[in-house]
C-alpha positions in Angstrom: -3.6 -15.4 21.0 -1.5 -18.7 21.3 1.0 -18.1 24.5 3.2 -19.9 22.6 3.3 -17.3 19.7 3.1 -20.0 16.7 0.8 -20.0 14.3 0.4 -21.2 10.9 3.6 -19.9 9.6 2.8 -19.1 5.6 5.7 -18.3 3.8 5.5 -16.0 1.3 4.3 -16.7 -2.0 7.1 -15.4 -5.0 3.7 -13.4 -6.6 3.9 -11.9 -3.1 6.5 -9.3 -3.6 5.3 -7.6 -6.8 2.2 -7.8 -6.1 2.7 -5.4 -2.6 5.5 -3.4 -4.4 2.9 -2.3 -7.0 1.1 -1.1 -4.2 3.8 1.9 -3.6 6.0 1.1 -7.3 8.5 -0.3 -6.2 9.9 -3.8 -7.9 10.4 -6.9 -6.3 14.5 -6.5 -6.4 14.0 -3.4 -3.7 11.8 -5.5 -1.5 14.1 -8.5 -1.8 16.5 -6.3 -0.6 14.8 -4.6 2.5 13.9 -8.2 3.2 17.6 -9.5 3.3 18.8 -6.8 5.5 16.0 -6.9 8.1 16.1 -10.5 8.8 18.0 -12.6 6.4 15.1 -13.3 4.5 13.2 -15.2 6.7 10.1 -13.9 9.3 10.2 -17.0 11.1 12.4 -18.6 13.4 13.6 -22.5 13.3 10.2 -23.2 15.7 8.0 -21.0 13.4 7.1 -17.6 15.7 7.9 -14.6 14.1 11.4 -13.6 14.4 11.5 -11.0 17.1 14.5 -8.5 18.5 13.8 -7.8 22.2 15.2 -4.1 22.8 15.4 -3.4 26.5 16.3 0.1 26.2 12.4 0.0 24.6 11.0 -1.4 27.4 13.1 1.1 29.7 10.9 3.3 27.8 7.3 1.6 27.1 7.0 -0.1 30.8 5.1 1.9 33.1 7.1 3.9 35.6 5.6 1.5 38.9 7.1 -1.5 37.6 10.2 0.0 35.8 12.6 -0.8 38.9 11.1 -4.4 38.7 11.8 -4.8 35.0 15.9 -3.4 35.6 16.7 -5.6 38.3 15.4 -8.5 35.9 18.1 -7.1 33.5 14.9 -6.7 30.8 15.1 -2.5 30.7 18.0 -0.4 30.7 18.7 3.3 29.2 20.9 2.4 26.5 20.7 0.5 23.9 22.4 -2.8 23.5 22.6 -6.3 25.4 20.4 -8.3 22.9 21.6 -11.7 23.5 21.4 -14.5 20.7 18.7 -14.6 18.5 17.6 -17.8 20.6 17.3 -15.8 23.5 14.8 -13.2 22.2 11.6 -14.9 23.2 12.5 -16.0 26.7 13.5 -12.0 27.0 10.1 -10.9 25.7 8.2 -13.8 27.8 9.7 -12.8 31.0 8.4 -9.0 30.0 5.5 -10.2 29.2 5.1 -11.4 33.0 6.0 -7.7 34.1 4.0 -5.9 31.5 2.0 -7.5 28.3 1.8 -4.6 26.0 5.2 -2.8 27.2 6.4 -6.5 26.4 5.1 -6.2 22.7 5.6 -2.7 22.0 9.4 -3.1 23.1 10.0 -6.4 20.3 10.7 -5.9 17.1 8.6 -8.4 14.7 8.3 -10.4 11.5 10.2 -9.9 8.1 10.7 -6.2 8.1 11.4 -5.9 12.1 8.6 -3.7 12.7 8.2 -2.2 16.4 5.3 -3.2 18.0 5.0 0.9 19.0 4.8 1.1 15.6 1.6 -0.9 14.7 -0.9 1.9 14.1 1.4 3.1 10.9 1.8 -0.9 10.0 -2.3 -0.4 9.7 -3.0 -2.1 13.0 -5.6 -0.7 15.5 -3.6 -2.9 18.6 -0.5 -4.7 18.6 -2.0 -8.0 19.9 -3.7 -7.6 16.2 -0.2 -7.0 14.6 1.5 -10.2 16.5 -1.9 -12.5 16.1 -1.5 -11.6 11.7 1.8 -11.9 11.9 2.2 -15.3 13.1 0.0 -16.5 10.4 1.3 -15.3 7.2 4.6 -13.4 6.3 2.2 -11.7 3.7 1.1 -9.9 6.3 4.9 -8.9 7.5 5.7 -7.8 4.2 2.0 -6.0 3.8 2.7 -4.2 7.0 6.3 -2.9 6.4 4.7 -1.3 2.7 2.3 0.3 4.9 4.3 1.8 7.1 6.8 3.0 4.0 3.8 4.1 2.5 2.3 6.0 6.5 6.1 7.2 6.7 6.3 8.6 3.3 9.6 6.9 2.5 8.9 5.4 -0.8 10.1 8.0 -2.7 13.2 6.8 -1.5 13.2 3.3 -2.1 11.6 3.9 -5.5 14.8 6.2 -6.4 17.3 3.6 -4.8 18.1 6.5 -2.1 19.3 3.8 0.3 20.9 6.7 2.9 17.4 8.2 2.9 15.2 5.2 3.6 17.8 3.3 5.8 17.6 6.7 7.8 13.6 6.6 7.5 13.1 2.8 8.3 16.0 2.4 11.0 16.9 5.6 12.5 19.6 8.0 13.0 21.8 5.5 13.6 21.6 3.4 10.6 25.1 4.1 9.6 26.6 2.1 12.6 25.0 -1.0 11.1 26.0 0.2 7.5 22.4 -0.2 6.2 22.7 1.7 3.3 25.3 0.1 1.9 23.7 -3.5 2.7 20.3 -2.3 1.1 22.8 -1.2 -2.3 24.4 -4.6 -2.3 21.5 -7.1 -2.1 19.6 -4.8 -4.9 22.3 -5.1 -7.2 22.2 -8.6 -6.2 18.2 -9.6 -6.8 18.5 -6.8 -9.6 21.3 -9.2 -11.7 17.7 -12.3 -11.0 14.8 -13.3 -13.5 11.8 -11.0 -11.5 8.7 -13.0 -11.3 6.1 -12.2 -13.6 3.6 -9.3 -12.9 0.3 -9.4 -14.8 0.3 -5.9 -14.9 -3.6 -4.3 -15.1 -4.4 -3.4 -18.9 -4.6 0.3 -19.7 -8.0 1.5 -20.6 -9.8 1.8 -23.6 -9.5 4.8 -25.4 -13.1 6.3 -25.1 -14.8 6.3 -28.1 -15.0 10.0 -29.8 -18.7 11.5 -29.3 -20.1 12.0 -32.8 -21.5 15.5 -33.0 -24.4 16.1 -33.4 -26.0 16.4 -36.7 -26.8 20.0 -37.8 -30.6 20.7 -37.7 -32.4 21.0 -41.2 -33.7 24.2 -42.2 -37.9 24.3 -42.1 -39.6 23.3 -45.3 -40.9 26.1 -46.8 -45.0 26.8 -46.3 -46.2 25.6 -49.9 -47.7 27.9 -51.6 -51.5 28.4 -51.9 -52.9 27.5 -54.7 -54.6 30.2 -57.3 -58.4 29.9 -57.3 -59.6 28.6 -60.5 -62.4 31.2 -62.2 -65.8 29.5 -62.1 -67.6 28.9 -65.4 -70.3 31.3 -64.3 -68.0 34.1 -63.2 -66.1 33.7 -66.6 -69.5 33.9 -68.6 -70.9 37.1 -66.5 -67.3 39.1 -67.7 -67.4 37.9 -71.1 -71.1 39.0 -71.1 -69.7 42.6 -69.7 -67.3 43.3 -72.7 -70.0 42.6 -75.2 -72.1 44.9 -73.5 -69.5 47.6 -73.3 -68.4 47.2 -77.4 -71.0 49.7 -79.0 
């Protein structure tokens, strides 16, 4: 993986967002929204990495316990949440981490479009976060392919598919989504993208009716066995009886 975390930097195509909606039926207007509220619609930042949030009360957590006194007095881990610094700041933060422990480091950022934690990649459908990062500095398809998987891992589309914004800001962001008022910022950029032209969505055709099975024809009844013919008399026979009954005439 590049060390300086840029890759090519796709943007997403506008087919993009129904076509991975379909994939748990939601419409492009919900994912518009998730998208604004996450990260202002972008996944990249003004150098082209993927937009990260470096959470030190994460790596408080994820760093192992030897090097956790090193990683507080470098002001990178602490209990509580909090301290993030300007969006500038975030990858100094996570290269510094990185220095102290690699995958604590990644597991302790929050990445891409939809701000998935790198703790988090297995339910994104990742094996390893290097994997996660290395796709997601490529392509924001894959940011917005990931977050659908892990709606889909976390069984939260229900909620996104019935607008339940309380319900999937609580699944996507926590018990604490209210401080941020995530619920109400999902509401107001659907009704927002929901008030735009969607993109058209070639939808698959329904399938043919199957043809009916005709049944099958009813079997004929056996010909009869013809009949067998009645001996004709011989000429011989018929002159022997006539013989006989002038004989018996006295």
């Amino acid at each position: 993986m590049d060390p300086s975390f840029k890759g090519a930097a796709k943007r997403l195509d506008d087919i993009d967002l129904p076509k991975l909606g379909a994939l748990i039926g939601a419409g492009e207007d919900e994912l518009h929204a998730f998208i604004d509220v996450e990260t202002r619609g972008s996944g990249f930042d003004p150098q082209g990495r993927p937009i990260i949030l470096f959470e030190r009360h994460k790596f408080y957590k994820n760093v192992p316990a030897s090097k956790r006194a090193q990683a507080v007095n470098a002001g990178l881990a602490n209990k509580t949440p909090g301290g993030y610094g300007k969006e500038s700041e975030q990858y100094g933060k996570l290269l510094k981490a990185i220095a102290i422990d690699r995958q604590a480091a990644l597991y302790s950022c929050s990445w891409g479009l939809a701000q998935i934690m790198g703790f988090n990649h297995k339910l994104a459908g990742y094996d390893t976060v290097e994997a996660m990062v290395a796709a997601f500095m490529a392509d924001e398809e894959a940011h917005l392919q990931a977050a659908v998987t892990f709606i889909k891992n976390t069984h939260i589309d229900d909620e996104l598919r019935a607008h339940n914004w309380a319900g999937f800001a609580f699944g996507y962001n926590g018990e604490n989504y209210r401080i941020n008022a995530y619920d109400r910022k999902l509401a107001e950029a659907y009704r927002k993208w929901s008030r735009i032209k969607d993109t058209p969505w070639p939808q698959a055709a329904p399938p043919a009716p199957a043809k009916p099975t005709p049944a099958p024809a009813a079997p004929k009844p056996p010909l009869a066995a013809p009949t067998a013919p009645v001996a004709k008399q011989g000429f011989w026979a018929a002159l022997i009886n006539l013989i006989l009954k002038l004989l018996g005439r006295k």
